[in-house]
C-alpha positions in Angstrom: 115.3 81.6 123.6 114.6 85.3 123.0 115.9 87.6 124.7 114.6 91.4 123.5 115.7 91.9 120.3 118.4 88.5 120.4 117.9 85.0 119.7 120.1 83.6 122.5 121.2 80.2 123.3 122.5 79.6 127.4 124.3 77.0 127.9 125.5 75.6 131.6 128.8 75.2 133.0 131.2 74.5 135.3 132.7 78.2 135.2 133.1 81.3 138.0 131.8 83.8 135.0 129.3 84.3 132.3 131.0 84.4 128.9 128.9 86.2 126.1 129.9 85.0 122.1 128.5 86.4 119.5 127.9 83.5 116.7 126.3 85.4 113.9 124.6 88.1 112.7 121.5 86.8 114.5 122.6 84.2 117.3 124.5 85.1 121.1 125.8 82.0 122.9 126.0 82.2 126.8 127.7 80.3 129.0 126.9 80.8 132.5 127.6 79.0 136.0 125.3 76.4 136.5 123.8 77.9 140.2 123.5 81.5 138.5 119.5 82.5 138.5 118.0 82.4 135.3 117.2 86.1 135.8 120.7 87.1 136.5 121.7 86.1 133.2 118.7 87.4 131.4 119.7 90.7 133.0 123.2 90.8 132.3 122.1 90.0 128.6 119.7 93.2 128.4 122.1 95.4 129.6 125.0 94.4 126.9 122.3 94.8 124.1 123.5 97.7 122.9 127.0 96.4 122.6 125.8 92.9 121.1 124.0 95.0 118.5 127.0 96.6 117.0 128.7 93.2 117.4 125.9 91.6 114.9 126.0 94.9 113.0 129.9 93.4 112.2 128.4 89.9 110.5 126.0 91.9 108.3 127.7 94.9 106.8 128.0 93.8 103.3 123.9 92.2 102.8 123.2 90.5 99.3 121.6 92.5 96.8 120.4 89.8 94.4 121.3 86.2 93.5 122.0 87.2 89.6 125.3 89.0 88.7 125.3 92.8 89.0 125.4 93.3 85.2 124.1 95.7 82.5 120.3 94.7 81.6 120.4 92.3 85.0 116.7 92.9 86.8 117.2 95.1 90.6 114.2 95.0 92.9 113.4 98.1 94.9 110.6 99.5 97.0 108.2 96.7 95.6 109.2 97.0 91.6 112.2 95.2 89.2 114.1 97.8 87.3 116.6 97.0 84.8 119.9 97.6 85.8 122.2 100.2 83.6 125.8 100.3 84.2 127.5 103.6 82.9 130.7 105.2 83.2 131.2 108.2 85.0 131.7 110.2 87.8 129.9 107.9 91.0 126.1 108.1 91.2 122.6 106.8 91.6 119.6 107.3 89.6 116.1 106.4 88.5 115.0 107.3 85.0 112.0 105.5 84.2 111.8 101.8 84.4 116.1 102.0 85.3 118.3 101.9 87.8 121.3 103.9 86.2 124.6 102.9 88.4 127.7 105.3 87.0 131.5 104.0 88.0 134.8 104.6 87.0 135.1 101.3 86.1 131.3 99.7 86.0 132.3 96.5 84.6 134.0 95.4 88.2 130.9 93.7 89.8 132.5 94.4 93.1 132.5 97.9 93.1 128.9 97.7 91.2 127.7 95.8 94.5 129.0 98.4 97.2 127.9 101.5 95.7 124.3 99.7 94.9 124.2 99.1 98.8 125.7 102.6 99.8 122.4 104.0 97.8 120.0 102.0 98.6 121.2 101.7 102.6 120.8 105.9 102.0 117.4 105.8 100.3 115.9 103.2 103.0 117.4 105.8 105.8 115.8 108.4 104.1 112.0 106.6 103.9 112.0 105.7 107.4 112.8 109.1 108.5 110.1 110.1 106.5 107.6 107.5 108.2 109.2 108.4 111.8 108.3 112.2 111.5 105.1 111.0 110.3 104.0 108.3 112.7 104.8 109.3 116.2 103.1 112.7 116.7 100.0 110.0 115.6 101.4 106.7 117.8 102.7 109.5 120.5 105.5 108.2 120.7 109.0 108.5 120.2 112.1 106.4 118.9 115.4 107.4 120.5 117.0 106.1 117.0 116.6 103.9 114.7 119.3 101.5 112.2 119.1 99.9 109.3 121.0 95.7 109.1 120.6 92.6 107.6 118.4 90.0 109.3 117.6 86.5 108.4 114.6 85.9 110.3 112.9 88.9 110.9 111.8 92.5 109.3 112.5 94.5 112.0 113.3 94.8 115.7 112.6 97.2 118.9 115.1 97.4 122.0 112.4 98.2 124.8 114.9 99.5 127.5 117.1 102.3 124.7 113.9 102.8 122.6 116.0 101.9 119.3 114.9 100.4 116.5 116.4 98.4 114.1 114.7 97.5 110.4 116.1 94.9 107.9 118.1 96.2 105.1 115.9 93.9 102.9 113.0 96.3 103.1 114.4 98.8 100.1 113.2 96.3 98.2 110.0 95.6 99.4 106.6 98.1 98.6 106.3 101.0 100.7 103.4 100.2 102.1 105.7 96.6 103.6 108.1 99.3 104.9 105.1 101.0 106.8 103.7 98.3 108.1 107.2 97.4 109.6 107.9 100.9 110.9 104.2 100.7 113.2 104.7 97.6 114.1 108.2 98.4 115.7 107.0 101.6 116.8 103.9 99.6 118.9 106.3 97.7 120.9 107.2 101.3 122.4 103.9 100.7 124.1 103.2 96.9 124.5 106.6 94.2 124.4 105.0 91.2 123.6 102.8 90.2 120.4 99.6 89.7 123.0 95.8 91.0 122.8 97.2 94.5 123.4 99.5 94.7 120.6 97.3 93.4 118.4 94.8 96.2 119.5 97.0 99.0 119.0 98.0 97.7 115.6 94.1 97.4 114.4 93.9 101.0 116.0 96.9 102.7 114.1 96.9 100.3 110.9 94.0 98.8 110.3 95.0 96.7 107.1 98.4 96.2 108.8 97.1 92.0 108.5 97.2 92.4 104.4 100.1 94.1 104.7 102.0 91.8 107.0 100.6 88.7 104.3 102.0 90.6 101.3 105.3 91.4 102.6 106.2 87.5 103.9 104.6 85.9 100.8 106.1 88.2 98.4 103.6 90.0 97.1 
């Protein structure tokens, strides 16, 4: 079942105390007395989210760039385009120049390190876009994000923790277009005003974004 922002199973036992696991990047396993109210638990759960949040955060520190190698001439996507990857040596840094992603290393023929300083840069330019869009949609929503994180998710583009005001946006999304990222970003930002994907939410969206339908088609469907 969901729980806020966490896909939680509950599972009954004969036990004096709840026990909270965390399974996976996207899963919590509860196992709770079997007289406890449902609501007890479902409390208990909300106010550990913060905690079971970093605990996820643990499972999807290292998120795949690509399923081809990391090598010289190898195809990297990123906000919505394929570059060509160039692999130089050097002193460590990230660039764009033209139709390339330019990676310089010590060493850039060890894949490894190819792969962390890939997601270093682009974990710092998705930061830096959704910064952008924060200072630029709440004055207009009115609202306000206490903070916002960037992780890996497997079932979803983003997330919005009601009771801290946090929001969370899948690391995937540096490579999608920027208008996916947007549409992500309001969306999140909307739950600020309505939790549940009802007639309201869907109101507010049409009122902030009013292609946000397109967008939400392009983004799961690739386009």
């Amino acid at each position: 079942m969901q729980i806020g922002p966490h896909q939680v199973v509950i599972e009954r036992k004969r036990t004096k105390h709840l026990y909270l696991k965390i399974k996976n990047a996207t899963q919590v396993h509860v196992s709770a007395p079997r007289q406890w109210p449902h609501e007890d638990i479902v409390a208990i759960i909300e106010s550990r989210s913060d905690w079971i949040t970093e605990q996820q955060q643990r499972f999807a520190e290292r998120p795949e760039l690509a399923s081809a190698p990391l090598v010289d001439g190898a195809m990297i996507p990123y906000r919505g385009r394929n570059y060509r990857l160039a692999l130089r040596q050097g002193a460590s840094k990230v660039t764009i120049v033209d139709d390339e992603i330019i990676v310089q290393l010590a060493q850039p023929d060890d894949e490894s390190a190819v792969t962390q300083r890939l997601e270093r840069w682009y974990r710092s330019q998705l930061k830096q876009q959704i910064s952008e869009l924060l200072l630029h949609w709440q004055p207009i929503m009115q609202v306000q994000a206490s903070d916002f994180g960037v992780r890996k998710m497997k079932t979803r583009w983003g997330s919005c923790n009601i009771r801290t005001k946090k929001i969370w946006l899948n690391f995937d999304l540096v490579k999608k277009s920027p208008q996916s990222l947007e549409y992500v970003v309001v969306h999140e930002l909307t739950h600020l005003y309505e939790r549940y994907h009802n007639a309201r939410f869907y109101a507010l969206m049409d009122k902030f974004l009013p292609d946000w339908s397109e967008r939400r088609h392009r983004l799961n469907h690739n386009e």
